[in-house]
C-alpha positions as CSV (number, residue, x, y, z in Angstrom):
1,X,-42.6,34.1,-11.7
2,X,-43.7,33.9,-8.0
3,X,-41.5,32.7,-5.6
4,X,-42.2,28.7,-4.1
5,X,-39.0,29.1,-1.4
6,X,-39.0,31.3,1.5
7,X,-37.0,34.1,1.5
8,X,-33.6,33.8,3.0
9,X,-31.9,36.6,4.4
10,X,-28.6,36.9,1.8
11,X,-26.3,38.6,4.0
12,X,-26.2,35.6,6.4
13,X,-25.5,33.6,4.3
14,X,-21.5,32.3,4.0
15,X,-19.8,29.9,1.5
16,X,-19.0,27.7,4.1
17,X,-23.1,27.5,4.5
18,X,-22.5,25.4,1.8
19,X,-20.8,22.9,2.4
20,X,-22.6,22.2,6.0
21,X,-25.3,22.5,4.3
22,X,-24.6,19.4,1.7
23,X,-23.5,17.4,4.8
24,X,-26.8,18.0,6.4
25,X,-28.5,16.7,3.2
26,X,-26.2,13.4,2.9
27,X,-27.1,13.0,6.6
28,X,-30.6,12.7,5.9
29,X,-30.2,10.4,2.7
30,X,-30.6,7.4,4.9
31,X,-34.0,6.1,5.2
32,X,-33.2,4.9,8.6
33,X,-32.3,8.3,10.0
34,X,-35.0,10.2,7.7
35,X,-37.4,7.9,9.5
36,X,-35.8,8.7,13.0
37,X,-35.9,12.0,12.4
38,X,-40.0,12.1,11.8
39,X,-40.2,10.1,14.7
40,X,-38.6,12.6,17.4
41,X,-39.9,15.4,15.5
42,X,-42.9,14.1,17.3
43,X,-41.6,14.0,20.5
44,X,-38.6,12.8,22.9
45,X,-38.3,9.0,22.7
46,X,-35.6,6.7,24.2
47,X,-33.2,4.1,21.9
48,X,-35.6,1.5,22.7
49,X,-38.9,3.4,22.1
50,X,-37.1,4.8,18.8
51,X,-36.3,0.8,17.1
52,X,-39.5,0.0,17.7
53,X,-41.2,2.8,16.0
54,X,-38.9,2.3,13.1
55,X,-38.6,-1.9,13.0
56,X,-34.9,-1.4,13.4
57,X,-32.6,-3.2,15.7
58,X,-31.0,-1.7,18.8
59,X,-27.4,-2.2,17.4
60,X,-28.8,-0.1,14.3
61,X,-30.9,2.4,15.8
62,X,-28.3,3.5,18.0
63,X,-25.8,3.7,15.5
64,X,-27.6,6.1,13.3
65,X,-28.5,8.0,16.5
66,X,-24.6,8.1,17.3
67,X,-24.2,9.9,13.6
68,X,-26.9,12.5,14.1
69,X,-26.0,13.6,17.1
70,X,-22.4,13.9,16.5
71,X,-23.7,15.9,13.3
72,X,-25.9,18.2,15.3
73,X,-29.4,17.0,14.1
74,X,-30.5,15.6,17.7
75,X,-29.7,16.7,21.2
76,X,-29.5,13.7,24.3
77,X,-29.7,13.6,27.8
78,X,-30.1,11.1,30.9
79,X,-32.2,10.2,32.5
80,X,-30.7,7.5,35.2
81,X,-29.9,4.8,32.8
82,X,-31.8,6.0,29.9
83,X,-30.6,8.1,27.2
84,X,-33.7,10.5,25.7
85,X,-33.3,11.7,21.8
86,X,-35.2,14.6,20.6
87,X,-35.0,17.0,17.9
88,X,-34.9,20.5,18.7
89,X,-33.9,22.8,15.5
90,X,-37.3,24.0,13.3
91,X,-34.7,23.7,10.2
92,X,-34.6,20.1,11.0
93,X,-37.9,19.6,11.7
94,X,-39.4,21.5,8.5
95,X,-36.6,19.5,6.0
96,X,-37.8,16.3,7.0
97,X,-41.7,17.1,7.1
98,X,-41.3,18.9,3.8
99,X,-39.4,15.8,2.3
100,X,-41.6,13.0,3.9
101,X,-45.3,15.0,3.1
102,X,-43.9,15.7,-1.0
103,X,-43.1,12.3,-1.1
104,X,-46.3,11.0,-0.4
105,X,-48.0,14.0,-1.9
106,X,-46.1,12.1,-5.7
107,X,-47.1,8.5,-4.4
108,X,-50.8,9.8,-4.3
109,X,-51.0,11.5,-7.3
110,X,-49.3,8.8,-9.2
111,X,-51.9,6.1,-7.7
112,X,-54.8,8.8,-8.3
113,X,-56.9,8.3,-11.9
114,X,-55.2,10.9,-15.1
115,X,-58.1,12.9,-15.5
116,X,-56.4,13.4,-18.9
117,X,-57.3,9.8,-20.1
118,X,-61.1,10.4,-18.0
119,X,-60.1,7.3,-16.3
């Protein structure tokens, strides 16, 4: 059987691992901050440059914003009155591309003709 996963290194690897490692997941189970998270993997973006990109509210956007960073998924800073987002771990980065492009790697195979049924 060949192996689909990477290779991690096992002696890193704690219990506590985990556990933060669940939390990271049930972070990124909202649409709204999976969505957020493609968005600044792309680049740093402001709270107001960030609703727009995702149709969300201010209110909203910044809320799920507030929940990331404090989980460690996106990094801030000011700029005068501005706050900048961006996304700076590769783990991140990689978890939410994976997720996004298998997701609409099923949507188009579901929508594609069976070539069972020679449709």
């Amino acid at each position: 059987m060949s192996r689909l996963v990477s290779v991690v290194d096992r002696d890193r690897v704690v219990a506590s691992d985990f556990a933060d490692a669940a939390e990271t997941l049930a972070m990124l189970g909202s649409p709204i901050r999976t969505h957020l998270l493609w968005v600044l993997s792309q680049g740093e973006r402001d709270v107001t440059g960030l609703a727009e990109a995702i149709g969300a509210s201010l209110a909203t956007t910044s809320h799920h914003l507030r929940r990331m960073r404090a989980a460690r998924l996106i990094t801030s800073r000011a700029d005068g009155r501005h706050q900048f987002y961006s996304v700076d771990d590769p783990h991140v980065v990689e978890l939410i591309a994976q997720a996004v492009d298998h997701h609409a790697d099923l949507r188009l195979r579901a929508a594609a003709p069976s070539r069972t049924t020679g449709e």
